[in-house]
LOKEZA-637680 format. One record per residue: residue in one letter; x, y, z of N, C-alpha, C, CB in turn. Coordinates in steps of 0.001 Angstrom, whole numbers. Glycine has a CB too. Example, Ala and Ser with C-alpha at 12.3 -4.5 7.8 and 13.67 -1.06 7.14 Angstrom:
2
@aa: a; n_c1: 13190; n_c2: -5690; n_c3: 7800; ca_c1: 12300; ca_c2: -4500; ca_c3: 7800; c_c1: 13200; c_c2: -3300; c_c3: 7800; cb_c1: 11308; cb_c2: -4473; cb_c3: 9046
@aa: s; n_c1: 12850; n_c2: -2250; n_c3: 7080; ca_c1: 13670; ca_c2: -1060; ca_c3: 7140; c_c1: 12900; c_c2: 30; c_c3: 7870; cb_c1: 14084; cb_c2: -598; cb_c3: 5725
REM end
This chain:
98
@aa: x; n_c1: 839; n_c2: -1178; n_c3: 0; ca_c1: 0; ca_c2: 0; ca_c3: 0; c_c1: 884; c_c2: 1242; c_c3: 0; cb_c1: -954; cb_c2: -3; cb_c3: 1214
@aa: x; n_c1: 736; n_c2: 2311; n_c3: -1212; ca_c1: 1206; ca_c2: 3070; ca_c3: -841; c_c1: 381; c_c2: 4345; c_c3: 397; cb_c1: 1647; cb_c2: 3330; cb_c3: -2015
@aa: x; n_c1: 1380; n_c2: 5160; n_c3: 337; ca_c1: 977; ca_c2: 6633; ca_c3: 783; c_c1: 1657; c_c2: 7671; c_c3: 729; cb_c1: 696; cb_c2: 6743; cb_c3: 1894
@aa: x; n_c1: 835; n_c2: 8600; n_c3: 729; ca_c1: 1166; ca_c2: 10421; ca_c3: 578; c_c1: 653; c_c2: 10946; c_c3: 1526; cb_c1: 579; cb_c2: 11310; cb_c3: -667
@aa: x; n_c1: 1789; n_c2: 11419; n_c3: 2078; ca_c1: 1714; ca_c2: 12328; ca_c3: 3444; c_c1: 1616; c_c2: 13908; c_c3: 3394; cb_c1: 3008; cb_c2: 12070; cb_c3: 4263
@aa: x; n_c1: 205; n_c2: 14762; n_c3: 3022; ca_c1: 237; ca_c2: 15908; ca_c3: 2351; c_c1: 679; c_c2: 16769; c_c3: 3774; cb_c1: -1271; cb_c2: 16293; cb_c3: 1481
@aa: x; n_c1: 1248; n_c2: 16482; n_c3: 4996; ca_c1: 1273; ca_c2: 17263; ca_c3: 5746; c_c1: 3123; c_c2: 17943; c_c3: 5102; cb_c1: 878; cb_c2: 16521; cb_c3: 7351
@aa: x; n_c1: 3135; n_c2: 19310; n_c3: 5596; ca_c1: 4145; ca_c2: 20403; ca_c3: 4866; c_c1: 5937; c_c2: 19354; c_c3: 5752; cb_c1: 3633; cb_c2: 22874; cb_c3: 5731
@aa: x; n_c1: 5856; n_c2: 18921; n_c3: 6046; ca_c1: 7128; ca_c2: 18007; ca_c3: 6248; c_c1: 7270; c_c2: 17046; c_c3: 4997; cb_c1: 6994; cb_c2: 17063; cb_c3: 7677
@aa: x; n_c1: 6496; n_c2: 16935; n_c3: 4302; ca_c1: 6903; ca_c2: 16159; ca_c3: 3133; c_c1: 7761; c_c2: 16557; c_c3: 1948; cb_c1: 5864; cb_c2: 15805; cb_c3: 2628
@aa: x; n_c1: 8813; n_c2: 16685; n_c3: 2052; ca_c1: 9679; ca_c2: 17353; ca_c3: 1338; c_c1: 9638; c_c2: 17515; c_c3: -266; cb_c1: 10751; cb_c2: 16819; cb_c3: 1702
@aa: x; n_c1: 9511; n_c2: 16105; n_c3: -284; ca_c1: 9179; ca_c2: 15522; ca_c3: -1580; c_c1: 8124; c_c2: 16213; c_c3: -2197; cb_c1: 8829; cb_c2: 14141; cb_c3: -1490
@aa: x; n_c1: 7070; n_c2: 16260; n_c3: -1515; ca_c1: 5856; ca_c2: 16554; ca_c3: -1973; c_c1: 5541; c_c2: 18488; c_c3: -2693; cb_c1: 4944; cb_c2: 16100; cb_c3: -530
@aa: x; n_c1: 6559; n_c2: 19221; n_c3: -1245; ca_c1: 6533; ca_c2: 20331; ca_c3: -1373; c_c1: 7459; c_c2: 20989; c_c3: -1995; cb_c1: 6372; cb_c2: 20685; cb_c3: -500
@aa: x; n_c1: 8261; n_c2: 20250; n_c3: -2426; ca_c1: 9939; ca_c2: 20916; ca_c3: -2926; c_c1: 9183; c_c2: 21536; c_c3: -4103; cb_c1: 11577; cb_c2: 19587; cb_c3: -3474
@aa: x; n_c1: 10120; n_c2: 23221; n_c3: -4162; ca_c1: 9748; ca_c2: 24197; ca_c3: -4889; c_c1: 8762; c_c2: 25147; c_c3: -4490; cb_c1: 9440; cb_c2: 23734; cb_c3: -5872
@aa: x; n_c1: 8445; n_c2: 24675; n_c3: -2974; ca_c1: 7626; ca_c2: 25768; ca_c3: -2497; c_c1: 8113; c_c2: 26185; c_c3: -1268; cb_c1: 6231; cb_c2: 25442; cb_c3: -2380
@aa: x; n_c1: 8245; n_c2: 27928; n_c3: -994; ca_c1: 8329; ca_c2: 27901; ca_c3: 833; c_c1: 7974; c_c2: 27834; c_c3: 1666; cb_c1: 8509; cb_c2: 28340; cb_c3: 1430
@aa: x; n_c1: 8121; n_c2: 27418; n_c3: 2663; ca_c1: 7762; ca_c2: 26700; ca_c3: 3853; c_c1: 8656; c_c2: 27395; c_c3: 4445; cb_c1: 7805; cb_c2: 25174; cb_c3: 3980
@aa: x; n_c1: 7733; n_c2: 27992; n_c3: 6024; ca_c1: 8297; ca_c2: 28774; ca_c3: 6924; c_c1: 7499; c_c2: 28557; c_c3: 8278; cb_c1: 8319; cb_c2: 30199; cb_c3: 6410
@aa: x; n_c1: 8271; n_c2: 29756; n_c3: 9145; ca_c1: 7273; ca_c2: 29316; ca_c3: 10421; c_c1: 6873; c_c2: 30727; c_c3: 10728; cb_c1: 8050; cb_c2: 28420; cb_c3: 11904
@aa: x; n_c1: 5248; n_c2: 31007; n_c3: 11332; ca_c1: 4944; ca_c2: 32386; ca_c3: 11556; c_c1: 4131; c_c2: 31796; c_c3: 12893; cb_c1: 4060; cb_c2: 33357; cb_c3: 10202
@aa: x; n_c1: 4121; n_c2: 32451; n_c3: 13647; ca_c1: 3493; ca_c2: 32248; ca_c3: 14884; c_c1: 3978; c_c2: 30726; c_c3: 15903; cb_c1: 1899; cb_c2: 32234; cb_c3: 14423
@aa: x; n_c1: 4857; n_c2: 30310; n_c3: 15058; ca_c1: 5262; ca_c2: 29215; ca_c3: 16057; c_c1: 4828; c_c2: 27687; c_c3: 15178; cb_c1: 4275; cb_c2: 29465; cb_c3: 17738
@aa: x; n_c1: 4281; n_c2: 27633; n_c3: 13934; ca_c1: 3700; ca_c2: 26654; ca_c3: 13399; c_c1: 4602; c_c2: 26981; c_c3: 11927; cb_c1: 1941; cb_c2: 26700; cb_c3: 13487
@aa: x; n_c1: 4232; n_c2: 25895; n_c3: 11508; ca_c1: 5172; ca_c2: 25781; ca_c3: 10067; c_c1: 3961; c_c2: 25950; c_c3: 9399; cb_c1: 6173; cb_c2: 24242; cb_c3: 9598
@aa: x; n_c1: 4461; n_c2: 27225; n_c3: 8039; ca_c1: 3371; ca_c2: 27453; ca_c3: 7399; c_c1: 3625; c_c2: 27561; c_c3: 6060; cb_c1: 2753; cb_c2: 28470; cb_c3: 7862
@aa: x; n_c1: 2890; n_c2: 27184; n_c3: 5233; ca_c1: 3204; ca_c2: 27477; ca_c3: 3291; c_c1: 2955; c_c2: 28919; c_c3: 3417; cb_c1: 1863; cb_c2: 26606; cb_c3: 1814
@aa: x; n_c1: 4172; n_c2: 29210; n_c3: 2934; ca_c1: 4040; ca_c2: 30433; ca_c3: 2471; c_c1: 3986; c_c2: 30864; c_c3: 694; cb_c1: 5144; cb_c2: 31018; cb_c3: 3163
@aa: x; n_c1: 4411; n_c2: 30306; n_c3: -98; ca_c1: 3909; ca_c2: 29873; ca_c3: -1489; c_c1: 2028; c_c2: 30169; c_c3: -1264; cb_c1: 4458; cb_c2: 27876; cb_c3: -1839
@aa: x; n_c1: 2284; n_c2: 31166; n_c3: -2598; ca_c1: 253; ca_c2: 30810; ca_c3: -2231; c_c1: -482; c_c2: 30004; c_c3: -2522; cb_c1: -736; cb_c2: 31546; cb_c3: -2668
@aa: x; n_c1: -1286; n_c2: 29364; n_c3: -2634; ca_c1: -1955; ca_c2: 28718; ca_c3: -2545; c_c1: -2435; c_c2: 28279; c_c3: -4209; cb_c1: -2724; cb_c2: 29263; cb_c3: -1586
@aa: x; n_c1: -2529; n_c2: 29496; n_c3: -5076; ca_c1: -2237; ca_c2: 29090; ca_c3: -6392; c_c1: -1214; c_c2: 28789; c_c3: -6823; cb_c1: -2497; cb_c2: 29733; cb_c3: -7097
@aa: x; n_c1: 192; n_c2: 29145; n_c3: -7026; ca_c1: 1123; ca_c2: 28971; ca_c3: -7407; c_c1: 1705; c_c2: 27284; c_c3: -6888; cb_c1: 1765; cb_c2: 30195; cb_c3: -7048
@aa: x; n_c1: 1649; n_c2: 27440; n_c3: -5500; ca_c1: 1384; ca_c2: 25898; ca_c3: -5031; c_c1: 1043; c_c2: 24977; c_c3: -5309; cb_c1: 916; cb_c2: 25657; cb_c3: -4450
@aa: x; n_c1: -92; n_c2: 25053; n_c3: -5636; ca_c1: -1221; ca_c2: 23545; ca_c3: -6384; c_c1: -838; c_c2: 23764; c_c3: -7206; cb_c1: -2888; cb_c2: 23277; cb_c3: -6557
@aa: x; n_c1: 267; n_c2: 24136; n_c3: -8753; ca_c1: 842; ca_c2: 23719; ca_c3: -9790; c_c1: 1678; c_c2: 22910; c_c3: -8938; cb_c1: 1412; cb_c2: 24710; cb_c3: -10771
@aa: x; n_c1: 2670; n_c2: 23372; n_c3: -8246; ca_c1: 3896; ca_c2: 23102; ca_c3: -7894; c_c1: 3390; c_c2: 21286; c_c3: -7276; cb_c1: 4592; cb_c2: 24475; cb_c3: -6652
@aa: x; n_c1: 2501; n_c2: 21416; n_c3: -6292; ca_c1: 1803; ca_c2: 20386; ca_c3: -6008; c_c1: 1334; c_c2: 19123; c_c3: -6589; cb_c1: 1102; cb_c2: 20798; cb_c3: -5763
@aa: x; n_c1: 825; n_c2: 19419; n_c3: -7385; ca_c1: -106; ca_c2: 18463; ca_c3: -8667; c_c1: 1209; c_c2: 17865; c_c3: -9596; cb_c1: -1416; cb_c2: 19730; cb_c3: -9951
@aa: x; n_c1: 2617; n_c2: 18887; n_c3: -10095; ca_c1: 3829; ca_c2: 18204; ca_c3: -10540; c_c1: 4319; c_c2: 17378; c_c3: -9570; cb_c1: 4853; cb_c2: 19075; cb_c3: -10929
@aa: x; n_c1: 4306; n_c2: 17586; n_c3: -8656; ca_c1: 4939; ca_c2: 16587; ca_c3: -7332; c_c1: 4546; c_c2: 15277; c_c3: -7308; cb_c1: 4513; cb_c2: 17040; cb_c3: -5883
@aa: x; n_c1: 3257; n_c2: 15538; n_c3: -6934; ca_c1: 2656; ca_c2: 14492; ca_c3: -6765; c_c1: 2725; c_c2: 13115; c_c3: -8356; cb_c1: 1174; cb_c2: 15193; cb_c3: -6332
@aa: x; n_c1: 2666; n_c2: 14336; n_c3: -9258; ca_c1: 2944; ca_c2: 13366; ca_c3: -10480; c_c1: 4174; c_c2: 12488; c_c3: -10442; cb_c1: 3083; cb_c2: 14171; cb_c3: -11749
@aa: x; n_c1: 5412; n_c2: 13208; n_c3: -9957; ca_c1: 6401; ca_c2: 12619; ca_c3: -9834; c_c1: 6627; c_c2: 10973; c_c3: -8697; cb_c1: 7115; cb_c2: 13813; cb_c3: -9508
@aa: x; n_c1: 5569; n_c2: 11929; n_c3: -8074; ca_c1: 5955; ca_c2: 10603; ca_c3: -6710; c_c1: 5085; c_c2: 9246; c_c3: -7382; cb_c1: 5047; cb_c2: 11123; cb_c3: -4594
@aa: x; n_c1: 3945; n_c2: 9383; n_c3: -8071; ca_c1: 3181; ca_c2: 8295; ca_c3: -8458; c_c1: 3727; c_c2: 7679; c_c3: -9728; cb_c1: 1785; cb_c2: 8699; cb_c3: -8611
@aa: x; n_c1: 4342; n_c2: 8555; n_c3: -10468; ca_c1: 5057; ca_c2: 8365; ca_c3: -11796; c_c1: 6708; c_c2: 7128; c_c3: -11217; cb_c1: 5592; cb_c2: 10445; cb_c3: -12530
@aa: x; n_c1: 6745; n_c2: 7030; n_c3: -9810; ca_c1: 7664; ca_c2: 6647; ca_c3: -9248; c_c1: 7468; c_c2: 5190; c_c3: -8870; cb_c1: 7899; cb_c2: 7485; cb_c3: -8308
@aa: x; n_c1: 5956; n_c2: 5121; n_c3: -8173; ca_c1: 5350; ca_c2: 4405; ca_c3: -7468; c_c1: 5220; c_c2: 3106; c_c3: -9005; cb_c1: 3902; cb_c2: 5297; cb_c3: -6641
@aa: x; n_c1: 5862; n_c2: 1929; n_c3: -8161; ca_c1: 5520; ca_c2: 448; ca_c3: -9993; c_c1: 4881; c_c2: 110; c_c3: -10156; cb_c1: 5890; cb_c2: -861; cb_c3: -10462
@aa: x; n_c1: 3743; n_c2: -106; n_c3: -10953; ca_c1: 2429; ca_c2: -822; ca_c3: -11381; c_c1: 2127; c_c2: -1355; c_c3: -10438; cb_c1: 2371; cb_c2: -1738; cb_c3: -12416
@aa: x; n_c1: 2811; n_c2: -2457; n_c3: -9835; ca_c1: 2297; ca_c2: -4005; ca_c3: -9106; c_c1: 2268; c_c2: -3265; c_c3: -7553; cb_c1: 3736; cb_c2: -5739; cb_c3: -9284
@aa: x; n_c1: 2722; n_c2: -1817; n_c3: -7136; ca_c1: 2251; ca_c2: -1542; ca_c3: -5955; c_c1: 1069; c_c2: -283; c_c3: -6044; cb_c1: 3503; cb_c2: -1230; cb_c3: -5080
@aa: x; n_c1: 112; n_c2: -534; n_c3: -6846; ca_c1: -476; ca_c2: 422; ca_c3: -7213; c_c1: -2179; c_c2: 266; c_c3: -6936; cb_c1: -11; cb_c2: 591; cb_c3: -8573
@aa: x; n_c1: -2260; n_c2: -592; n_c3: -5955; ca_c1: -3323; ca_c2: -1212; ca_c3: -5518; c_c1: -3942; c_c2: -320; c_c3: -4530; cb_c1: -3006; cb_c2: -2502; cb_c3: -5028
@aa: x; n_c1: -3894; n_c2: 208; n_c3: -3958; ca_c1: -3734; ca_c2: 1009; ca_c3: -2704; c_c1: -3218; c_c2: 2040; c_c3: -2405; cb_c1: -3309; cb_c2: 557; cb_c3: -2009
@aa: x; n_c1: -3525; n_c2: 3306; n_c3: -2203; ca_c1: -2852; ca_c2: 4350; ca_c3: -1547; c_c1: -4023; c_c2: 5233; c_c3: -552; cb_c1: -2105; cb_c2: 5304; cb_c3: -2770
@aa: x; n_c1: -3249; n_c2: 5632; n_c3: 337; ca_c1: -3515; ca_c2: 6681; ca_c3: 1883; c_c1: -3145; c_c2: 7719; c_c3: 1556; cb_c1: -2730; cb_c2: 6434; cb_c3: 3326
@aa: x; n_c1: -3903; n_c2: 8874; n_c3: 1245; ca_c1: -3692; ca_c2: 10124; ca_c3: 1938; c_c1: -3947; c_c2: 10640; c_c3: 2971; cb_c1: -3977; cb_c2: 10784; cb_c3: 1523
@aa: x; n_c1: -2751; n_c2: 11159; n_c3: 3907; ca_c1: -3020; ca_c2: 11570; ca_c3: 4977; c_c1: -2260; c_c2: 12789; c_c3: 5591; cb_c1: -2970; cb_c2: 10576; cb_c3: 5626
@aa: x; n_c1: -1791; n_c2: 13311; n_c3: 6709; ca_c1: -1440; ca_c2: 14525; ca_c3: 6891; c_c1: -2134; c_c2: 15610; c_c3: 6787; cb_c1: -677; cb_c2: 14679; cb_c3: 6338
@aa: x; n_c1: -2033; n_c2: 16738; n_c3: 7735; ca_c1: -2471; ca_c2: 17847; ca_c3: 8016; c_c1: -2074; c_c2: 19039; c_c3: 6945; cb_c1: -2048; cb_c2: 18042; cb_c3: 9316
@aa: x; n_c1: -3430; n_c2: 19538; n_c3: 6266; ca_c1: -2973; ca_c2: 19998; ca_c3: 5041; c_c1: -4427; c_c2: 20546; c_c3: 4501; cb_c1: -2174; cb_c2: 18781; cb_c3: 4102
@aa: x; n_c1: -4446; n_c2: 21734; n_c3: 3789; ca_c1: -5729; ca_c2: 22307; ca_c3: 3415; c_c1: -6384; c_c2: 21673; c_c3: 2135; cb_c1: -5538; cb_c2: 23791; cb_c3: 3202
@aa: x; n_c1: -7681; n_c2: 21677; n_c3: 2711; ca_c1: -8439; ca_c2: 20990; ca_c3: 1226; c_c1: -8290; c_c2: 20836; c_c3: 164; cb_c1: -9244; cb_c2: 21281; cb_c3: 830
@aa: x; n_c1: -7661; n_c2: 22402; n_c3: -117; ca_c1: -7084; ca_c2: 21805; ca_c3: -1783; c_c1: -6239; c_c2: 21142; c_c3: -2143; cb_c1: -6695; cb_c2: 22525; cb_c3: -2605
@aa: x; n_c1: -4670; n_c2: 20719; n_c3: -1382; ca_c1: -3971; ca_c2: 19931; ca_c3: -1317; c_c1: -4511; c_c2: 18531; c_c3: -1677; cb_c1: -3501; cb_c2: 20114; cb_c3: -265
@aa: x; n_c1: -5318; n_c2: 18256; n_c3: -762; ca_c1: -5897; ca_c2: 16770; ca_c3: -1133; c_c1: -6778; c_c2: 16655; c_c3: -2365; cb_c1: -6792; cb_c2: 16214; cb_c3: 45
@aa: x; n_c1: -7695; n_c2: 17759; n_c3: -2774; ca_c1: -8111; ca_c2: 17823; ca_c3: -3996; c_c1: -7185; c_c2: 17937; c_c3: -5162; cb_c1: -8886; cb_c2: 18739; cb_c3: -3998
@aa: x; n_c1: -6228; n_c2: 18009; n_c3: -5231; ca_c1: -4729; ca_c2: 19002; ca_c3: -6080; c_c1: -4522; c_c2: 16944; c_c3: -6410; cb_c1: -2780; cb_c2: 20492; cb_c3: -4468
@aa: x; n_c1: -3812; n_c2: 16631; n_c3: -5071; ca_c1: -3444; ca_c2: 15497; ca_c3: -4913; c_c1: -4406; c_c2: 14047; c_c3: -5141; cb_c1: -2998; cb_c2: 15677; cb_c3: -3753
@aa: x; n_c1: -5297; n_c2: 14107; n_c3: -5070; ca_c1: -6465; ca_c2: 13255; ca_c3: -5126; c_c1: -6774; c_c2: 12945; c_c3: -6559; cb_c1: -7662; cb_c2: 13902; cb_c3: -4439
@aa: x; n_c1: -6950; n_c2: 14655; n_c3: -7300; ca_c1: -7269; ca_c2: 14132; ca_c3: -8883; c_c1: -5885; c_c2: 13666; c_c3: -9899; cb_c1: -8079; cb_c2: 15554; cb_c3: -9741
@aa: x; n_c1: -4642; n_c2: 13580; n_c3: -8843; ca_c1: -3560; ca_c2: 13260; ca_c3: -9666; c_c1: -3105; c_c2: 11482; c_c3: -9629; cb_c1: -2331; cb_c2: 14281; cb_c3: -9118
@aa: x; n_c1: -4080; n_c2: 10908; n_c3: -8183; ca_c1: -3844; ca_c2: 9376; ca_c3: -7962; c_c1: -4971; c_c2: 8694; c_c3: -8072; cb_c1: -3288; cb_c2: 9004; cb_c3: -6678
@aa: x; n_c1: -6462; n_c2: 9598; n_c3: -8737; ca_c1: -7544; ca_c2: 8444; ca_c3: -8489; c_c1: -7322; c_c2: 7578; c_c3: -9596; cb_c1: -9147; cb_c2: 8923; cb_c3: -8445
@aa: x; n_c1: -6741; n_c2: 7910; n_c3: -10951; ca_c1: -6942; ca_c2: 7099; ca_c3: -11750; c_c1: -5462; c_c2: 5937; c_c3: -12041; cb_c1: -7454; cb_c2: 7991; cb_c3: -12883
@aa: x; n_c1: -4922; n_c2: 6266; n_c3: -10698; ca_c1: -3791; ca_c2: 5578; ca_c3: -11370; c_c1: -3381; c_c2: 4411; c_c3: -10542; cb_c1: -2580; cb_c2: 6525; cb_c3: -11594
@aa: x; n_c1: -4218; n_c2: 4413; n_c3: -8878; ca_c1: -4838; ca_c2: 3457; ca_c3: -8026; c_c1: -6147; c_c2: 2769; c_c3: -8124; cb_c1: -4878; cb_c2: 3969; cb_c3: -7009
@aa: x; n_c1: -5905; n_c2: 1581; n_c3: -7687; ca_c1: -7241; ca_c2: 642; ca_c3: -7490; c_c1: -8449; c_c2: 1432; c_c3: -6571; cb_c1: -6754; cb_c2: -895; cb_c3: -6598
@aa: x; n_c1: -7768; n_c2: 1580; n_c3: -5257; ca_c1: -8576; ca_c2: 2221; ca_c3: -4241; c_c1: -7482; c_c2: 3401; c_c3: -3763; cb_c1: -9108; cb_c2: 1074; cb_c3: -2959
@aa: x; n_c1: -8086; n_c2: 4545; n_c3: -3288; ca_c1: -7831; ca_c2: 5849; ca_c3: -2760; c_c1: -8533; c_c2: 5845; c_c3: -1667; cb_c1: -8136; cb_c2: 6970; cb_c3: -3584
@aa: x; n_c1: -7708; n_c2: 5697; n_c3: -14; ca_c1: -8362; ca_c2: 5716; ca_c3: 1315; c_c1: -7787; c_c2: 7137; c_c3: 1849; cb_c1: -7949; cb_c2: 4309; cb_c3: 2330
@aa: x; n_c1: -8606; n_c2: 7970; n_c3: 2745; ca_c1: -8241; ca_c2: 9105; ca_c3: 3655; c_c1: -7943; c_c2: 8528; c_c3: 5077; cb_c1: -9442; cb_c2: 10206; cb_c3: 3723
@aa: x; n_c1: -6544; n_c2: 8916; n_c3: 5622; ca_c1: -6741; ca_c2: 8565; ca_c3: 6723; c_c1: -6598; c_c2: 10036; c_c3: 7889; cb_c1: -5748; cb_c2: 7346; cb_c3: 6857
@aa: x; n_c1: -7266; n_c2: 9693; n_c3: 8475; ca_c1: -7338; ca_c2: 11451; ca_c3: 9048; c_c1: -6101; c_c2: 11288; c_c3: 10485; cb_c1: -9574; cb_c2: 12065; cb_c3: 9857
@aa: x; n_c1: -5500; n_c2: 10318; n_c3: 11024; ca_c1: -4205; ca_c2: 10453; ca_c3: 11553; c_c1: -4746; c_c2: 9288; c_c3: 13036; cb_c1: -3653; cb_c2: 12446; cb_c3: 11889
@aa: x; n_c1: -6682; n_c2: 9859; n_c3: 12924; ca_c1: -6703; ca_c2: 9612; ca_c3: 14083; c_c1: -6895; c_c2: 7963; c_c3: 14463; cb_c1: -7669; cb_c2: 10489; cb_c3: 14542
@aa: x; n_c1: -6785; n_c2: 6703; n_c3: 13377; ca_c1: -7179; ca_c2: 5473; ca_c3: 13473; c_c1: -8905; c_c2: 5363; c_c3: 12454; cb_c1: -7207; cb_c2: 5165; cb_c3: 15290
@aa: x; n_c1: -8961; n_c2: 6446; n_c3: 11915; ca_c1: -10664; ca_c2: 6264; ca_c3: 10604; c_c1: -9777; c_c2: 6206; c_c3: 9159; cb_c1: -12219; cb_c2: 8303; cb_c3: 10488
@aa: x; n_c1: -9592; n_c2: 5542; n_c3: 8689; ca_c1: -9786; ca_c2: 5354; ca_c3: 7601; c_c1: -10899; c_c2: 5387; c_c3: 6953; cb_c1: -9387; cb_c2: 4597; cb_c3: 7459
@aa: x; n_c1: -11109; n_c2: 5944; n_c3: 5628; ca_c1: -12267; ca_c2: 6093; ca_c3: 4972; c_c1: -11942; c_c2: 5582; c_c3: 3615; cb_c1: -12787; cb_c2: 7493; cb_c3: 5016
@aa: x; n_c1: -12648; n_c2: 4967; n_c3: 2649; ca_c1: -12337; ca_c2: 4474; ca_c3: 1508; c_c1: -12868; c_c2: 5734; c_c3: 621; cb_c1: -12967; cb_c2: 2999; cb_c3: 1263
@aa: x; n_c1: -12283; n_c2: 6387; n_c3: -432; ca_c1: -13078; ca_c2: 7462; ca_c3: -912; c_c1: -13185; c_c2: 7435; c_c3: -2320; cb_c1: -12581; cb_c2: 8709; cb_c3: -503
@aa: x; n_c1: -12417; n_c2: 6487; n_c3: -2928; ca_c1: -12645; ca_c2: 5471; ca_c3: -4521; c_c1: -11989; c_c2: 4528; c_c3: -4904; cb_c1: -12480; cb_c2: 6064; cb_c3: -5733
@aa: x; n_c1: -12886; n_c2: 4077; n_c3: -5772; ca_c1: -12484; ca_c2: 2386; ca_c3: -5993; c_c1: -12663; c_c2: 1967; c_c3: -7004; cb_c1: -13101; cb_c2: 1392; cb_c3: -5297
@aa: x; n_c1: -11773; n_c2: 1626; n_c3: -8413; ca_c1: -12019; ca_c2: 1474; ca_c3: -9313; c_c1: -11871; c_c2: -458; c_c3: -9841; cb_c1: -11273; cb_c2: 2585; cb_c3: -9828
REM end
């Protein structure tokens, strides 16, 4: 099974965008448009990575704003069997299944 960890420690995921800290929390500072390009190439890369025969399965999870997972979501539904959310806390949710 894979997974993608959209929380901003994912290096992989975010490289090419900045990431900083304001108030004591690590925050994207990249906006939010410019990002979800930067995002949606990432993610291509990491699945473009990921080999056929482990392509059964993937988790998105990590702390991360909606569009991230939407950005990220329309770049792995078609290229996984099933697409599960896991929200960190032990729920998994199945959210497509082809």
């Amino acid at each position: 099974m894979a997974n993608i960890n959209l929380g901003l420690d994912n290096k992989e995921l975010y490289e090419g965008c900045e990431i900083g800290e304001v108030g004591g929390r690590t925050t994207l500072l990249t906006s939010p448009t410019e990002a979800s390009n930067i995002v949606g190439r990432n993610a291509q890369k990491i699945v473009d990575a990921t080999p056929a025969e482990d392509r059964g399965e993937i988790v998105l999870t990590g702390p991360m704003a909606v569009w991230a997972y939407l950005i990220v979501f329309h770049v792995v539904v078609h290229k996984f069997g099933e697409v599960w959310y896991d929200d960190g806390r032990g729920n998994k949710v199945l959210v497509a299944k082809h």
